[in-house]
Residue, then its C-alpha position, 0 to 999 in steps of 0.5 A: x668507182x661508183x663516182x667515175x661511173x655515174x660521170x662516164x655512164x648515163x642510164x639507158x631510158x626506160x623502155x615504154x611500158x617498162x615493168x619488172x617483168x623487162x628487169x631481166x632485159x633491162x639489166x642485159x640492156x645495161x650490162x651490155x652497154x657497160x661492156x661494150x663501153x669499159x670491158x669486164x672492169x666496168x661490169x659489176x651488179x650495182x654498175x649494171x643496176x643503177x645503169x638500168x635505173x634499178x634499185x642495187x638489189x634488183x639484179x639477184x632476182x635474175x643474176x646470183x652473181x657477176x659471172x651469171x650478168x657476164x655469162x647472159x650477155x655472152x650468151x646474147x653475144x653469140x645469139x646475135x653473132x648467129x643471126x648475123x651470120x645467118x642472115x648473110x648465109x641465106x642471102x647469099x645465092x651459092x655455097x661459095x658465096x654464102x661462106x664467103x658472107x658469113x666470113x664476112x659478116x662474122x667480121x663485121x659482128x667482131x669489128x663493131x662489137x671489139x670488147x664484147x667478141x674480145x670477152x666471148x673467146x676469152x677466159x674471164x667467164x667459165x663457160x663450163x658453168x653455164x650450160x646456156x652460154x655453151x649452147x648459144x656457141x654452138x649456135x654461132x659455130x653451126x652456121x658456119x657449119x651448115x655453110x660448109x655442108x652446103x658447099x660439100x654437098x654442091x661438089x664445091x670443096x673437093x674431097x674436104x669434110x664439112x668439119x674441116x671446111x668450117x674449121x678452116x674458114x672459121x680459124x680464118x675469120x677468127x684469127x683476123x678478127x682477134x688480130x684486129x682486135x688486139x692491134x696487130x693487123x694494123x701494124x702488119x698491114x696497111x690495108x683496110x681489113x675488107x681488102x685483107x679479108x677479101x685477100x684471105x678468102x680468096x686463098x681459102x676459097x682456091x685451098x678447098x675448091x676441087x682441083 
C-alpha cells in the first residue's frame, strides 16, 4: 500500500518558512489532497505524513487517530463551503438573487470537490464525536439560513417560515449535487447541470414567492 501511494502521490511542497508550528496545516494540507484524490482508503496517518514529508509520528501531536485527520478536514470542508457561499450571497443585490447564488455556489463547491462533499454527508466519520465538526455544519447551513430570512423579511416567500425556505433550497441543491455526484443525474438527463440547476431554481423560486 505504502509502495502504491509513494508511486500515485507526490509530497506537496513545504510552504516558505515551514516550521513545526505549520505541522497541523501542513498535515490538513496533505490530507486534503489525499482525499480529494483517493476518498477515505487513501487517508491514513503514515499516508498523510509522508505526503506532508513528516516524520510517521509527527501527526499524533495534533491528530489521536485517523477520524481525528478525517474529522479536521471535514470541518475545513464545511468552512469553506460557508465562505463560498457567503460570498455569493453578498454579491448578490436582492434576496431572490442571493438565494439563487448561494444554490449556486453550493453547487459548484460540491461539483469541484466530489469526494470531499461525498465524505461531509456521509457516515464514514461520527460527527457526534467532534463537537467541532458539528459546528463548522451549522456554519454552512446558516448561510443558507440568513439567505432565506432576507428573503421573508423582504415579503418575497409568502407566508413561508425562514426555516422552511432554506430547507427547501437546501434539499434542492443537495439532492443535485449528491445526484451528480453519484452519477445519476447524467443518466436522467443530458443537460448540463447549470441548465438543471437553473430549471429547479426557478420551480423553487415560483413554490415560495407570494401568490
Amino acid at each position: 500500500m505504502i509502495v502504491n501511494m509513494k508511486r500515485r502521490f507526490c509530497p506537496i511542497p513545504r510552504p516558505q518558512g515551514y516550521h513545526h508550528g505549520d505541522l497541523r496545516r501542513a498535515l490538513l494540507m496533505a490530507a486534503r489532497q489525499l482525499v480529494d484524490q483517493g476518498g477515505t482508503s487513501a487517508l491514513t496517518l503514515r499516508a498523510a505524513a509522508q505526503h506532508a514529508g513528516v516524520s510517521p509520528a509527527a501527526p499524533y501531536r495534533h491528530f489521536e487517530d485517523r477520524d481525528a485527520l478525517l474529522a479536521a478536514v471535514l470541518a475545513e470542508g464545511f468552512r469553506e463551503l460557508a465562505s463560498t457561499t457567503e460570498a455569493a450571497r453578498v454579491a448578490a443585490t436582492t434576496p431572490i438573487d442571493s438565494y439563487l447564488a448561494v444554490g449556486r455556489a453550493y453547487l459548484q463547491f460540491a461539483a469541484g470537490h466530489p469526494q470531499l462533499y461525498s465524505l461531509m454527508f456521509g457516515p464514514e466519520c461520527n460527527k457526534l464525536q467532534h463537537p467541532d465538526l458539528l459546528d463548522a455544519g451549522q456554519e454552512a447551513f446558516a448561510v443558507v439560513l440568513r439567505t432565506a430570512r432576507e428573503c421573508v423579511e423582504a415579503g418575497m416567500a409568502g407566508t413561508h417560515s425562514a426555516d422552511d425556505v432554506a430547507l427547501a433550497g437546501w434539499s434542492v441543491v443537495h439532492g443535485l449535487a449528491s445526484l451528480q455526484g453519484d452519477g445519476v443525474l447524467g443518466r436522467i438527463t443530458q443537460r448540463p447541470l447549470p441548465d438543471v440547476a437553473q430549471a429547479l431554481f426557478t420551480i423553487l423560486v415560483n413554490g415560495v414567492a407570494p401568490r
